[in-house]
PyMOL commands that place a pseudoatom at each C-alpha (Angstrom):
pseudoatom trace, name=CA, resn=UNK, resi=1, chain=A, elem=C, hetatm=0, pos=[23.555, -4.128, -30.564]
pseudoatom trace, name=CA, resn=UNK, resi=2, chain=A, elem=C, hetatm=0, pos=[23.370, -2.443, -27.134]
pseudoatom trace, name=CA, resn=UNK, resi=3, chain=A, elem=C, hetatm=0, pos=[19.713, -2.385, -25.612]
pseudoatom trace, name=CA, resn=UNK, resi=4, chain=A, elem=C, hetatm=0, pos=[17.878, 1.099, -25.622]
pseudoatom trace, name=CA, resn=UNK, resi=5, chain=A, elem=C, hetatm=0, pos=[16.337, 2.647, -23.195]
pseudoatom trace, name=CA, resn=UNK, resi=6, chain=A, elem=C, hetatm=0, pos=[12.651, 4.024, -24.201]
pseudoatom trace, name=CA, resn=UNK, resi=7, chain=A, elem=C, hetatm=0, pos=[9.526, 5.810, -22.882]
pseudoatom trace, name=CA, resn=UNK, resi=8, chain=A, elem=C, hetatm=0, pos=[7.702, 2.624, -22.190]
pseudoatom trace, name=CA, resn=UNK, resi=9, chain=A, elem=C, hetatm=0, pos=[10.213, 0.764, -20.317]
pseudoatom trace, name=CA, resn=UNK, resi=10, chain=A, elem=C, hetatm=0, pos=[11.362, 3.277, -18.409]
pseudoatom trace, name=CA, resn=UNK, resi=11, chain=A, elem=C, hetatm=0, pos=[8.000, 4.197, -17.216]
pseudoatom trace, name=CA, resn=UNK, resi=12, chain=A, elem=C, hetatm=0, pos=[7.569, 0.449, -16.226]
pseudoatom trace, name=CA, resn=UNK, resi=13, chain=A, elem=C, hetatm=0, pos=[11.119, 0.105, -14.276]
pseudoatom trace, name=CA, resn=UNK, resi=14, chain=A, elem=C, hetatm=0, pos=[9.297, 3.803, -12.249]
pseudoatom trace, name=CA, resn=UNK, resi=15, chain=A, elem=C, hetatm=0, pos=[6.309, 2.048, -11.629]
pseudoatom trace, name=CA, resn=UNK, resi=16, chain=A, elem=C, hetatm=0, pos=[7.329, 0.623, -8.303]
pseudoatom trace, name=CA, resn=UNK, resi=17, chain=A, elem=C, hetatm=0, pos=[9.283, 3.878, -7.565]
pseudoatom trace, name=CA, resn=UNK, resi=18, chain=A, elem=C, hetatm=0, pos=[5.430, 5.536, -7.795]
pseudoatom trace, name=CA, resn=UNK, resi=19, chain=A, elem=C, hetatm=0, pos=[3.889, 2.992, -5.858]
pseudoatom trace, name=CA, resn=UNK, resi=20, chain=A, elem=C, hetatm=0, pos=[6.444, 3.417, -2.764]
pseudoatom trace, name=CA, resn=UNK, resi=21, chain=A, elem=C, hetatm=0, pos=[5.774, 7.134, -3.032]
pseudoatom trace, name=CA, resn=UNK, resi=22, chain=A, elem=C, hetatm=0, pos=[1.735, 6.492, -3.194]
pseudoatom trace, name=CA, resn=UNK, resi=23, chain=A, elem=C, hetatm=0, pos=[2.038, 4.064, -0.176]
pseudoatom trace, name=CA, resn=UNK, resi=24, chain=A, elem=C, hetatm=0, pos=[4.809, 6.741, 1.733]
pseudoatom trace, name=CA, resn=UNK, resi=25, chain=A, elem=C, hetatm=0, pos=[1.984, 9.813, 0.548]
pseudoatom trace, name=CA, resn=UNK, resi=26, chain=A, elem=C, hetatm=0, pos=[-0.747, 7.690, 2.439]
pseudoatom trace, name=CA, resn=UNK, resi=27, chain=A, elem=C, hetatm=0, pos=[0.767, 6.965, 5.683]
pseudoatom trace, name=CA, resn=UNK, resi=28, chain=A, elem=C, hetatm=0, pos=[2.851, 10.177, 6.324]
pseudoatom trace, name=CA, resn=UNK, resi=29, chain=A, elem=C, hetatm=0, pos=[-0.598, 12.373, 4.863]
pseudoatom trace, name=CA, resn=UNK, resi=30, chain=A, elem=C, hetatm=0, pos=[2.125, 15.035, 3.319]
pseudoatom trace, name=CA, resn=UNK, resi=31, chain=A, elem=C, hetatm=0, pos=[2.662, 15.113, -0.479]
pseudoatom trace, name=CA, resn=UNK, resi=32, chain=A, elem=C, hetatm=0, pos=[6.933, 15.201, 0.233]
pseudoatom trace, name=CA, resn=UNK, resi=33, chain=A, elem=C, hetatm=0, pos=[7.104, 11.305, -1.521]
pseudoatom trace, name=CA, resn=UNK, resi=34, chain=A, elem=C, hetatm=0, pos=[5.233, 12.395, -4.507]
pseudoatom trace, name=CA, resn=UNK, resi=35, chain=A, elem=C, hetatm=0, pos=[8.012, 15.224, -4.922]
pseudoatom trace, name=CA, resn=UNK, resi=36, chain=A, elem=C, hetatm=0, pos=[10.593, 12.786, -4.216]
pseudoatom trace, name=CA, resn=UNK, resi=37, chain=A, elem=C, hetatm=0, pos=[9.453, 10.355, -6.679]
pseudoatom trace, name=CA, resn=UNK, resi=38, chain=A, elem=C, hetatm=0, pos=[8.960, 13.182, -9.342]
pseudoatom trace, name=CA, resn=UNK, resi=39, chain=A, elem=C, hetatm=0, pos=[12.265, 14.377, -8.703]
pseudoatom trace, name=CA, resn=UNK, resi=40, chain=A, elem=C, hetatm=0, pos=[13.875, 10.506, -8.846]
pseudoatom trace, name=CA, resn=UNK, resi=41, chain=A, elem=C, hetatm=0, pos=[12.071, 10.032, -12.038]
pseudoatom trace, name=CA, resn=UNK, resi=42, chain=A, elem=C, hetatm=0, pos=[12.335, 13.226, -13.810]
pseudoatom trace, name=CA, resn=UNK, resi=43, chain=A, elem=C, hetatm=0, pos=[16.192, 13.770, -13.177]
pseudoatom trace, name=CA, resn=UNK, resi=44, chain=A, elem=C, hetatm=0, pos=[17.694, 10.482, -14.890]
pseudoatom trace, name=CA, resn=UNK, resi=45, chain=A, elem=C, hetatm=0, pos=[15.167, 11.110, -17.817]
pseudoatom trace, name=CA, resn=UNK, resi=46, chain=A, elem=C, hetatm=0, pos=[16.123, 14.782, -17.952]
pseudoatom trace, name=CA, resn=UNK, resi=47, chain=A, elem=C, hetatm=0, pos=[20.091, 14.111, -18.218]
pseudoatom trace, name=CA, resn=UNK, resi=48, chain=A, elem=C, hetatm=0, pos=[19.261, 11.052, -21.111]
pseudoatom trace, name=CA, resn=UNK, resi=49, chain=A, elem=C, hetatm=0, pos=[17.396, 12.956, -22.843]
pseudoatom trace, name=CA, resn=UNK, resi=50, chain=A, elem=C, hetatm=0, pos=[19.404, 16.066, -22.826]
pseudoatom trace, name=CA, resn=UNK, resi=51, chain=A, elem=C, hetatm=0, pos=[22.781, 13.866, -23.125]
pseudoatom trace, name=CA, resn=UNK, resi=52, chain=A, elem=C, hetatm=0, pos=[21.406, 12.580, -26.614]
pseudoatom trace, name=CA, resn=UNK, resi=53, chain=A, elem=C, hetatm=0, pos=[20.458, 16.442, -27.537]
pseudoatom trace, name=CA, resn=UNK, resi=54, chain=A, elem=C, hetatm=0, pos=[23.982, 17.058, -26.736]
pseudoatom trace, name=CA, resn=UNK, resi=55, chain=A, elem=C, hetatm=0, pos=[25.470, 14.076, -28.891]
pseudoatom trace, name=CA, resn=UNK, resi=56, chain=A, elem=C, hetatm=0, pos=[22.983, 14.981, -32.046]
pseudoatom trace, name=CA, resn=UNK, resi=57, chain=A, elem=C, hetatm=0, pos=[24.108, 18.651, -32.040]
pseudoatom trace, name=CA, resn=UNK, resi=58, chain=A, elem=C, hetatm=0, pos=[27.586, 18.054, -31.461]
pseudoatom trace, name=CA, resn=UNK, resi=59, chain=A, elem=C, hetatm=0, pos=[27.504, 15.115, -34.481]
pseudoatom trace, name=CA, resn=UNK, resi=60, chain=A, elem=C, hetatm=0, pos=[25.593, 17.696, -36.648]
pseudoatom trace, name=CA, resn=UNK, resi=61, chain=A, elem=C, hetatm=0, pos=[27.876, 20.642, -36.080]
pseudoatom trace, name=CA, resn=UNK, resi=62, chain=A, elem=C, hetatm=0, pos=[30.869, 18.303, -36.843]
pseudoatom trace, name=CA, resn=UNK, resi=63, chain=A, elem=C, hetatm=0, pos=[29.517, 17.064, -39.994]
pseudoatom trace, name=CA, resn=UNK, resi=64, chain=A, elem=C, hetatm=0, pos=[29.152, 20.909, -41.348]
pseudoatom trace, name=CA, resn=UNK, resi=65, chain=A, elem=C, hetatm=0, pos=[32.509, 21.141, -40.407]
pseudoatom trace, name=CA, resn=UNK, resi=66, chain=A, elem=C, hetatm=0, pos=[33.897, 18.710, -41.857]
pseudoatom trace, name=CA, resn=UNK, resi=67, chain=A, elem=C, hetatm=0, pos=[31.658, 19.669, -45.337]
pseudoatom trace, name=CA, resn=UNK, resi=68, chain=A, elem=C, hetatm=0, pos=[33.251, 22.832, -44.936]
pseudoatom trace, name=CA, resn=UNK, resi=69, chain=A, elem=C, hetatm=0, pos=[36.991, 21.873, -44.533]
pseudoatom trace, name=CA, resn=UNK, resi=70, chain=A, elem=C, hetatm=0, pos=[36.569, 19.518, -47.924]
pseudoatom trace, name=CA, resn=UNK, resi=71, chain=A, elem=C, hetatm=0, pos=[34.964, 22.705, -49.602]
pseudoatom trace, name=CA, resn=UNK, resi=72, chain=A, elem=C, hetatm=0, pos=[37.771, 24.768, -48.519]
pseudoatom trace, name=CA, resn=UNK, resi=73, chain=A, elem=C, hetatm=0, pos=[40.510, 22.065, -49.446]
pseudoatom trace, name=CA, resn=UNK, resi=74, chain=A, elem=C, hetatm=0, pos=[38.925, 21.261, -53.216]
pseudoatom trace, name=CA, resn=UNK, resi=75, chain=A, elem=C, hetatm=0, pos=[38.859, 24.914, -53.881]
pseudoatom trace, name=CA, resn=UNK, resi=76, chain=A, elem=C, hetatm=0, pos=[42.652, 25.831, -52.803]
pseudoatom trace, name=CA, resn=UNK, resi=77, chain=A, elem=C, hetatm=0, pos=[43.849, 22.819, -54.643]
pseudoatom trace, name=CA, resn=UNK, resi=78, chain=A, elem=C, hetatm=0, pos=[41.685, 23.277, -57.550]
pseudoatom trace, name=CA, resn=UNK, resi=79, chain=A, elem=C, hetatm=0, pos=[41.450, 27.341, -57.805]
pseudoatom trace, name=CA, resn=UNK, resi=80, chain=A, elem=C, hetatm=0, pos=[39.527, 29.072, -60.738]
for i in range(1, 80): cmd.bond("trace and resi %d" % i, "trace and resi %d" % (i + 1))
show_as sticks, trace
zoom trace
């Protein structure tokens, strides 16, 4: 079993990402690091999360298909 990636953990491996940008934010006195750090920790969340949206639809839509095609083949071979 492969290990998954969740919420919690990945807000724990961003942690030091946020403190960098708090520490950057203090000494420069601009707010570019906190938009740096939003944007590094938003962006690989954003393409998981819509990369297993992606996978679930395209699994769904495959499974009607496939329901579809058996429907199709049971009623040529067996027609009324």
């Amino acid at each position: 079993m492969r290990p998954r990636i969740t919420l919690v953990n990945y807000l724990l491996l961003s942690l030091p990402i946020w403190a960098l940008a708090l520490v950057a934010g203090k000494l420069t006195h601009t707010s570019l690091p906190y938009n740096v750090w939003a944007l590094l920790w938003a962006a690989p969340m954003g393409l998981y999360l819509a990369a297993r949206w992606i996978y679930f639809l395209v699994t769904l839509i495959w499974a009607i298909l496939i329901e579809i095609v058996k429907a199709v083949r049971k009623r040529i071979a067996r027609p009324d």
